[in-house]
TILUMBA-473705 format. One record per residue (C-alpha): x, y, z. Coordinates in nm, 2 decimals. Example, Ala and Ser with C-alpha at 12.3 -4.5 7.8 and 13.67 -1.06 7.14 Angstrom:
<rs>
<r x="1.23" y="-0.45" z="0.78"/>
<r x="1.37" y="-0.11" z="0.71"/>
</rs>
This chain:
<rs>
<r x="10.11" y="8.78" z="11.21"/>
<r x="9.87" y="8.87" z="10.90"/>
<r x="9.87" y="9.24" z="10.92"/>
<r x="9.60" y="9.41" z="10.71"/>
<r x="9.66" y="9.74" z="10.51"/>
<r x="9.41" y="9.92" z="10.37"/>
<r x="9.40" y="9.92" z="10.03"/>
<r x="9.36" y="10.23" z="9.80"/>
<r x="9.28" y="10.09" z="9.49"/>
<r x="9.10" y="9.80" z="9.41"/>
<r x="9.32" y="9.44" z="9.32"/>
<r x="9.25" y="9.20" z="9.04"/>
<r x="9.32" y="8.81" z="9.05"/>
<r x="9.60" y="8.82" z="8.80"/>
<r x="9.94" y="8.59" z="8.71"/>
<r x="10.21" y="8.75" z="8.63"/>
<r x="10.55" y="8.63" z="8.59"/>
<r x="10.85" y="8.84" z="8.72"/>
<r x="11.21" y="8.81" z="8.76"/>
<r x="11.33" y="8.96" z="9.12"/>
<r x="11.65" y="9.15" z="9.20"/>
<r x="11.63" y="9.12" z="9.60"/>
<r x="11.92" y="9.15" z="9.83"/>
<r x="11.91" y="8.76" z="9.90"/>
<r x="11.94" y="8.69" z="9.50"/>
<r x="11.75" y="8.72" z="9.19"/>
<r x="11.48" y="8.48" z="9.17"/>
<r x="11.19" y="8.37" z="8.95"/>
<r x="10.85" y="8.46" z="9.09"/>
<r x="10.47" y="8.55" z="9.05"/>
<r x="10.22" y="8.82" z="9.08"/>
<r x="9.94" y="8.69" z="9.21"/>
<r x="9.75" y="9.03" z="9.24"/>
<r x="9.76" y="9.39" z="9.13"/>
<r x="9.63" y="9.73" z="9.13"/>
<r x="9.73" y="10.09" z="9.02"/>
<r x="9.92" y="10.07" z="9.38"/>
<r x="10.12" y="9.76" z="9.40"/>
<r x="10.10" y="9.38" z="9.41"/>
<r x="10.15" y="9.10" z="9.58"/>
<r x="10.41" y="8.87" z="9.50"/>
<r x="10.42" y="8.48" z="9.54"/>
<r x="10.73" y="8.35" z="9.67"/>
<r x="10.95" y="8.23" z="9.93"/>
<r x="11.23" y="8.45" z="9.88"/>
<r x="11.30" y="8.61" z="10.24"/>
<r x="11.26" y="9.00" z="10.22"/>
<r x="11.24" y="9.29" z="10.46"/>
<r x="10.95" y="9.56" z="10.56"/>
<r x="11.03" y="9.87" z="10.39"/>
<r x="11.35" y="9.69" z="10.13"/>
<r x="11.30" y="9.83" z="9.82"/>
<r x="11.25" y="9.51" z="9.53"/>
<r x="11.34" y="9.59" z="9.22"/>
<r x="11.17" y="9.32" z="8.93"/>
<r x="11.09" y="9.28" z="8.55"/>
<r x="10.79" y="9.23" z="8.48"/>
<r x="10.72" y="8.96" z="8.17"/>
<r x="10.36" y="9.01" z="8.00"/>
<r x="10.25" y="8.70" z="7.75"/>
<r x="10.31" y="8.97" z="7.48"/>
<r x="10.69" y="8.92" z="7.50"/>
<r x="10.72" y="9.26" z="7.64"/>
<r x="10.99" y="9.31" z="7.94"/>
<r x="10.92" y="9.60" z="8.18"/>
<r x="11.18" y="9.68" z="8.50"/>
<r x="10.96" y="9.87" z="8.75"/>
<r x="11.05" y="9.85" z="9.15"/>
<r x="10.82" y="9.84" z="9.45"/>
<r x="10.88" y="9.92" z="9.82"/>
<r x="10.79" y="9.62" z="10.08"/>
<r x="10.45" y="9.72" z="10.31"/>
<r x="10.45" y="9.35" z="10.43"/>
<r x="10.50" y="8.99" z="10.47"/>
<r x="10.39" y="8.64" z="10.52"/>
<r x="10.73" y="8.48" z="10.54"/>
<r x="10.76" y="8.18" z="10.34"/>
<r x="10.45" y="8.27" z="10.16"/>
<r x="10.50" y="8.61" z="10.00"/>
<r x="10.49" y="9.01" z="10.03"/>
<r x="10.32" y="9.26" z="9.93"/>
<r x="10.46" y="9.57" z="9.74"/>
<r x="10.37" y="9.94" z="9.69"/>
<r x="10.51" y="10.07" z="9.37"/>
<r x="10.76" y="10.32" z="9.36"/>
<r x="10.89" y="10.58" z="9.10"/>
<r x="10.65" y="10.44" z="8.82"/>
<r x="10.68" y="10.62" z="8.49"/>
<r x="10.37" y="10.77" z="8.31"/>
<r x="10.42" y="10.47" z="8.07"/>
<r x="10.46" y="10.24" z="8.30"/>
<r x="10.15" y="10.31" z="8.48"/>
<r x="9.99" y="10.31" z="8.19"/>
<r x="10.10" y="9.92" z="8.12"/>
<r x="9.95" y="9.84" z="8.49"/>
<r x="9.62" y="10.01" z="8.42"/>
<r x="9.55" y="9.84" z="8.03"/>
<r x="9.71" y="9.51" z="8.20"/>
<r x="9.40" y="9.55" z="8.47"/>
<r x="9.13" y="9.63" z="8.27"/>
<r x="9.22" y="9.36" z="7.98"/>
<r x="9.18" y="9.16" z="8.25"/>
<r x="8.89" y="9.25" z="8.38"/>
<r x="8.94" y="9.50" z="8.65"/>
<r x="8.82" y="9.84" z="8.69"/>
<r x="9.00" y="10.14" z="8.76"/>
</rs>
């Protein structure tokens, strides 16, 4: 079932490389989308509604960022979407200059 949540902030078509920490293992995956908000996340790692995801984020710079995100839902097999949780002021920062180097708007 493809459940539809409204969306807050507008998302930009992005690819992102990140590094989960979910309770079935840590696994390599990819942001496919983001906004000030969340993201969605490309893979077939099998997660929960509401499991809290914690991930490193890996930017083309070299840079490294651990940030964690709260499952709102899923397309088993597929991917999940995630609503970020706890962000610090730098950290949001990193989300919004990531967005509009690439295009977006905030």
């Amino acid at each position: 079932m493809d459940e539809r949540i409204p969306r807050q902030k507008k998302r930009i078509a992005i690819s992102l490389t990140i590094e989960l920490a979910a309770a079935s293992g840590n696994r390599e995956a990819r942001i496919s989308d983001l906004s000030l908000d969340g993201c969605y996340v490309d893979s077939i790692t099998s997660v929960r509604l509401d499991e809290i995801i914690k991930f490193t984020l890996s930017l083309p710079t070299g840079r490294r960022e651990e940030m964690s995100g709260v499952v709102i839902y899923v397309h088993e097999g597929i991917g999940f979407g995630l609503r970020f949780n706890n962000l610090s002021d730098d950290q949001r920062m990193l989300i919004q200059q990531i967005i509009l180097t690439d295009g977006g708007t905030l």
